[in-house]
VMD Tcl script that draws the C-alpha trace (Angstrom):
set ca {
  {0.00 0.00 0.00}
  {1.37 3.32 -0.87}
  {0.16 7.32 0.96}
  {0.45 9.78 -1.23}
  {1.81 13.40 -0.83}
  {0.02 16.42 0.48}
  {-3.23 17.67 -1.27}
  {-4.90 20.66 -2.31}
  {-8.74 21.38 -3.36}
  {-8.95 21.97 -7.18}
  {-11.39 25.34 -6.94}
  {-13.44 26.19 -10.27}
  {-15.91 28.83 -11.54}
  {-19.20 27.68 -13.15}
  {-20.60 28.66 -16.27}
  {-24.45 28.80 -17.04}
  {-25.98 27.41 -20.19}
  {-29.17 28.70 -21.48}
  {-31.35 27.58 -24.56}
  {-34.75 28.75 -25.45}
  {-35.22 27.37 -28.85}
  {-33.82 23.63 -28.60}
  {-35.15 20.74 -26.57}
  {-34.93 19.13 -24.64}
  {-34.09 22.16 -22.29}
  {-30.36 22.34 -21.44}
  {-29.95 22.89 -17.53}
  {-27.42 25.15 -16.15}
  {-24.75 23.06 -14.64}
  {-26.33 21.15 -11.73}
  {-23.67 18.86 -10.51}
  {-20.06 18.59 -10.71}
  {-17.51 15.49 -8.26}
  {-14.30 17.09 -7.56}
  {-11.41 15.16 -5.98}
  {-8.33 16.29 -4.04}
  {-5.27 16.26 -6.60}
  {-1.62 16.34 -5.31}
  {-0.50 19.83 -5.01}
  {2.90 19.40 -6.52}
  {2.87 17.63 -10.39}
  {2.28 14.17 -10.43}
  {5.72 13.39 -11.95}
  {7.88 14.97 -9.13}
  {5.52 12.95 -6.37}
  {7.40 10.29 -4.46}
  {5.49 7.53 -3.26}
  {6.77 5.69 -0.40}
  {5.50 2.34 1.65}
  {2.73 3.16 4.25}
  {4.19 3.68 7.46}
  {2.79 1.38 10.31}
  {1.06 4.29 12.26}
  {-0.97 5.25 9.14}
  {-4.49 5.54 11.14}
  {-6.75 2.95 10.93}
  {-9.56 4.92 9.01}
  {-6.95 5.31 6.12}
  {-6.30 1.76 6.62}
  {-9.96 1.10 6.00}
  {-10.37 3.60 2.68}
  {-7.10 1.82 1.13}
  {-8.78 -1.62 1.52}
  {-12.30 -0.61 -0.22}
  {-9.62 0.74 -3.50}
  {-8.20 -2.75 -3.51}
  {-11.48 -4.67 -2.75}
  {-12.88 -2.66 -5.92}
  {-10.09 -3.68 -8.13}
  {-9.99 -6.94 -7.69}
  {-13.43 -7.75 -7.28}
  {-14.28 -8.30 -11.41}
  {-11.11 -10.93 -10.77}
  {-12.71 -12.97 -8.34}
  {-15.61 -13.25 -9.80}
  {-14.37 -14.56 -12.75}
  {-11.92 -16.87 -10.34}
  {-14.78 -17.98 -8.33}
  {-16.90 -18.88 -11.36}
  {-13.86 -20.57 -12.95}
  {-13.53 -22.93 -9.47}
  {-17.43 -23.47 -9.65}
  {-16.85 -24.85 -13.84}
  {-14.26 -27.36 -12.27}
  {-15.71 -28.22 -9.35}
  {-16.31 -32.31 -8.83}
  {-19.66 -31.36 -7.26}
  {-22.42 -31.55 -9.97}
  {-25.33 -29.33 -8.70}
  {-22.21 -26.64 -8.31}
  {-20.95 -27.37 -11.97}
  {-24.21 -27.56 -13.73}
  {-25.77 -24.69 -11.64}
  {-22.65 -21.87 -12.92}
  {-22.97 -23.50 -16.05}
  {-26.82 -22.69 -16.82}
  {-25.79 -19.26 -15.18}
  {-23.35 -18.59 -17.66}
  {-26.00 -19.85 -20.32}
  {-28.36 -17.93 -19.34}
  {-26.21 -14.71 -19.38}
  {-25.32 -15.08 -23.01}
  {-28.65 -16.31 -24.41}
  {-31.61 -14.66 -22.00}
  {-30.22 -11.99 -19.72}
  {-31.55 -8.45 -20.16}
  {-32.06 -6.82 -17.08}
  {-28.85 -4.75 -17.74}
  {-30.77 -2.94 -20.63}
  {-34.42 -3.04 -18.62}
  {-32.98 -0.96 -15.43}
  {-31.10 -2.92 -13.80}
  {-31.96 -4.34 -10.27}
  {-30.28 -1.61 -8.00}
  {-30.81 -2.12 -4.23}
  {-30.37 0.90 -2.09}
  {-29.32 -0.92 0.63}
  {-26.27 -2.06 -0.87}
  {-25.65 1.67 -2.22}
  {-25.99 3.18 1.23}
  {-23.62 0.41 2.64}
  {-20.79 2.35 4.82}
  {-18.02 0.80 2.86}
  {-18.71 3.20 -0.45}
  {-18.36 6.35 2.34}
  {-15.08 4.48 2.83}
  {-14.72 4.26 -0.72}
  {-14.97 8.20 -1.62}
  {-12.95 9.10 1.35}
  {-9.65 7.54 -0.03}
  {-9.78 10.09 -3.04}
  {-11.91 11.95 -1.77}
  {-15.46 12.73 -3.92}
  {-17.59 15.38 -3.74}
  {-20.82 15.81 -5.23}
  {-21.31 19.89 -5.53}
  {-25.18 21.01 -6.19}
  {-25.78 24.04 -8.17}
  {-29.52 24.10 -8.47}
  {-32.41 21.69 -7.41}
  {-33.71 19.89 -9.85}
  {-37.45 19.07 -9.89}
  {-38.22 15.67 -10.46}
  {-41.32 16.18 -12.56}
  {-39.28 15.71 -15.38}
  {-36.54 12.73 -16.71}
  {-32.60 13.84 -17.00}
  {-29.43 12.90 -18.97}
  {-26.79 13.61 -17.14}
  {-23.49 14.06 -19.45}
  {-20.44 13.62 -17.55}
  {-16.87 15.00 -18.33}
  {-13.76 13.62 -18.21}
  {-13.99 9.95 -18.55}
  {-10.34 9.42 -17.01}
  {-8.88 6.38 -17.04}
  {-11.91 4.39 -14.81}
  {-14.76 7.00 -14.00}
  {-14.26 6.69 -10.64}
  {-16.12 10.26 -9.88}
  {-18.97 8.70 -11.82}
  {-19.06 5.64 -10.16}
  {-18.37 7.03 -6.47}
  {-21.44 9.87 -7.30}
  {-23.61 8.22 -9.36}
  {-23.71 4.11 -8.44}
  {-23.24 5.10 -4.43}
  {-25.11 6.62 -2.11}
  {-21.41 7.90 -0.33}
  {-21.95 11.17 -1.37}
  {-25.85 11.59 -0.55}
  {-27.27 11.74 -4.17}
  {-30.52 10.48 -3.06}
  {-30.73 13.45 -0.44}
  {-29.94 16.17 -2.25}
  {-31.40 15.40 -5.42}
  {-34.80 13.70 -4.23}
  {-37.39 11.79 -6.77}
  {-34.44 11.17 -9.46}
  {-34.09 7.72 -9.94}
  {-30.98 7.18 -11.43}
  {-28.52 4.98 -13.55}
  {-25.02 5.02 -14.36}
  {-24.11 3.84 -18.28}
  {-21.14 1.96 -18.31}
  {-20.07 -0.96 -21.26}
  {-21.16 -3.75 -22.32}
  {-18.39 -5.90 -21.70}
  {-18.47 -5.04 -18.03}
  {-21.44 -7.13 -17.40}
  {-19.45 -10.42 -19.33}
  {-17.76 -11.35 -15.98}
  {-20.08 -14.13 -13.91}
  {-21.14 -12.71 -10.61}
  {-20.00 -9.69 -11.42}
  {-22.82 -8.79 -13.64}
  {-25.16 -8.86 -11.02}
  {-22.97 -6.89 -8.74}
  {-22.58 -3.73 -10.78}
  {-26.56 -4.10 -11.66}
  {-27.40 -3.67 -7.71}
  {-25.27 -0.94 -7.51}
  {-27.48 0.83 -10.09}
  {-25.28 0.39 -13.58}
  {-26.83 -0.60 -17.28}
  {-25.33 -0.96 -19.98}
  {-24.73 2.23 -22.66}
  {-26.81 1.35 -25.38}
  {-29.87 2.67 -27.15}
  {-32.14 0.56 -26.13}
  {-30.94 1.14 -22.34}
  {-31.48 4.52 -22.59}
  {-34.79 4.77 -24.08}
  {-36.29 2.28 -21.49}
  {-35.25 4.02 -18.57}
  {-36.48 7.33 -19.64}
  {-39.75 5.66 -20.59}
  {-40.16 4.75 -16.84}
  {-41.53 7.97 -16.20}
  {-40.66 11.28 -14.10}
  {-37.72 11.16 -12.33}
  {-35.99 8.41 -14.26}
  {-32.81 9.33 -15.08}
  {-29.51 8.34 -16.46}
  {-25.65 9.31 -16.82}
  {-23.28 9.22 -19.22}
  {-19.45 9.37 -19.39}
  {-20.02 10.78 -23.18}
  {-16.29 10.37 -23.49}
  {-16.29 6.64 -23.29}
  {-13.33 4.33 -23.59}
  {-11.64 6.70 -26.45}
  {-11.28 9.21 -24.12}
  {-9.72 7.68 -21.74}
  {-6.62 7.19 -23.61}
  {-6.31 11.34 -23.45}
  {-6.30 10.74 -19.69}
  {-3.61 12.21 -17.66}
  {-2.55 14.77 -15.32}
  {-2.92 18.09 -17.44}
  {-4.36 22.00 -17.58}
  {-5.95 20.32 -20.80}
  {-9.21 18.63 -21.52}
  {-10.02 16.77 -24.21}
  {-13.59 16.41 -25.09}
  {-14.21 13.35 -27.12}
  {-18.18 14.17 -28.49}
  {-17.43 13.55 -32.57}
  {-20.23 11.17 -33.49}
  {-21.34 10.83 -30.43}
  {-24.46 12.89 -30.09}
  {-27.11 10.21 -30.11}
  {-28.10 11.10 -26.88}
  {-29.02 14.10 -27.28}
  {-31.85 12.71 -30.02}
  {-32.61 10.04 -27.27}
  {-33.45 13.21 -25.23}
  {-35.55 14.81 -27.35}
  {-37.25 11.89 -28.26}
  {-38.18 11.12 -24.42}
  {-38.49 14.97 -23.07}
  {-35.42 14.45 -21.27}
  {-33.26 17.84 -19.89}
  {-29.94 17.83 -20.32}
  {-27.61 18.37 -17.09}
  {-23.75 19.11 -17.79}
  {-21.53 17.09 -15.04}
  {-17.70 17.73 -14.61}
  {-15.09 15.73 -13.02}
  {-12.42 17.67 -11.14}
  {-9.53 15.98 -10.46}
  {-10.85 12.68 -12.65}
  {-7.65 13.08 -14.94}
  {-4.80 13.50 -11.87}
  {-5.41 10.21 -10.73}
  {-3.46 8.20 -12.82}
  {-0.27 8.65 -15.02}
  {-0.77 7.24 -18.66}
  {2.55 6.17 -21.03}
  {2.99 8.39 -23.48}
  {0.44 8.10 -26.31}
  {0.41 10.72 -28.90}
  {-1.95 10.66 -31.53}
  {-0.32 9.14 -34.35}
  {1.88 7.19 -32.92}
  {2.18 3.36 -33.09}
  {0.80 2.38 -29.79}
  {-2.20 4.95 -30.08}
  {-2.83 3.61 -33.71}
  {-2.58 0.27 -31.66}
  {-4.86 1.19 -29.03}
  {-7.37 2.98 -31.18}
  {-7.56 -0.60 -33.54}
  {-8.33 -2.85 -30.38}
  {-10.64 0.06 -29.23}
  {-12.67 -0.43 -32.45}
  {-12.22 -4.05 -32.39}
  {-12.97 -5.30 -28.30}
  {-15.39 -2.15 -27.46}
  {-12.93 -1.08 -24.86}
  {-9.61 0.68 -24.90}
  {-6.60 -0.40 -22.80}
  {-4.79 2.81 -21.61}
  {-1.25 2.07 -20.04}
  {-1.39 3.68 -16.93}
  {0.02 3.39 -13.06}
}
mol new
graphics top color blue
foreach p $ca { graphics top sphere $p radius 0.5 }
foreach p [lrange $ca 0 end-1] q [lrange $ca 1 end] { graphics top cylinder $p $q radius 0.2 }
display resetview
């Protein structure tokens, strides 16, 4: 386990949007996570081995970061002991799991099957402590109406995203009542066994069309977010003054919210980009050609990052 240096807030002005003639009606900015960043550059920051009087609440936010990690990896471990297990109702039972999840599973484009209880769990307060998130309110928003949240930067994981929008840590529920929400993530992050389930508790779909037109169907106060960036952008992830907005081609849901009456709510990510350092990756170069081809191939990118 490593500490990291000294921290300072990232402070930022907000800018108001305003249209009159396009719907659905763009809301000023309502939300925003910000995390602490280091306050010297990431390059000169030393890391050094966790000294044994770190306190035990730091203790505790360190596990949940390594817990969340790891846990797609032992799902698919435990699912790989269940496959060669000797005993038959434990073989055959992950086996028709697994069948079923390729050939009949849909729940993670009908809504998912979040449980609060699992959201409000202390161990997600944990969880946004280690970085730590924010969730900043601008304005109320009413819930007589349904919302796409768009949310900017993607960084490398969306962990603002995920520690706002698919917890309760940072009391979404309380000061944004009547919005039922959903965080978008990819398809391919529901293929684990186990973990599927997991991420649809926690309130996560998957980023398609269909997804997004059911939920907003549901009625007032359905909602859902987006990380409009999506896997490309995270391979312009890193530490910089410099965002890059990756929106080309990507405006679909923006006709999803006009078809449904959805408002649009802009969400930005302070900090989202200093988390990680990424290997070099200019575009042009061989390894982003290399990472944009298996991008366009798997669905996914795979940023080189520590």
């Amino acid at each position: 386990m490593t500490e990291e240096a000294s921290y300072q807030s990232i402070h930022s002005t907000n800018s108001i949007y305003e249209s009159e003639e396009i719907q659905p009606h763009i809301e000023k900015p309502t939300t925003k996570s910000t995390s602490l960043v280091p306050s010297s550059s990431i390059h000169q920051q030393q890391r050094v081995f966790a000294p044994l009087n770190t306190p035990l609440y730091r203790r505790r936010q360190t596990l949940t970061i390594l817990v969340w990690w790891l846990f797609p990896w032992i799902c698919l471990y435990i699912s790989l002991v269940c496959l060669r297990s000797n005993n038959p109702y434990i073989f055959y039972g992950t086996l028709a799991y697994i069948t079923w999840m390729a050939l009949f599973r849909n729940f993670t484009r009908r809504g998912g099957l979040r449980q609060q209880w699992l959201r409000r769990l202390a161990w997600w307060k944990w969880f946004a402590g280690y970085f730590p998130i924010h969730l900043h309110k601008t304005c109320d928003l009413p819930p007589d109406r349904s919302y796409i949240f768009g949310c900017h930067p993607h960084g490398i994981i969306s962990i603002g995203a995920f520690g706002n929008f698919a917890t309760e840590a940072t009391d979404f529920e309380h000061k944004f009542p009547g919005i039922n929400l959903r965080l978008l993530t990819l398809s391919s992050n529901f293929r684990f066994p186990f973990y599927d389930l997991h991420l649809s508790m926690m309130g996560l779909c998957e980023s398609s069309k269909e997804s997004c037109n059911y939920i907003l169907k549901q009625g007032n106060g359905n909602s859902l977010v987006l990380v409009l960036g999506g896997a490309k952008e995270a391979l312009d992830a890193r530490p910089s003054h410099e965002y890059i907005l990756t929106l080309k081609n990507r405006k679909g849901f923006v006709k999803i919210g006009l078809a449904n009456g959805a408002s649009l709510v802009p969400v930005f990510s302070f900090g989202e980009n200093d988390l990680y350092q990424q290997m070099s990756n200019p575009r042009g170069s061989k390894i982003r050609r290399w990472q944009n081809y298996f991008q366009r191939k798997m669905g996914f990118s795979l940023p080189l990052f520590n």
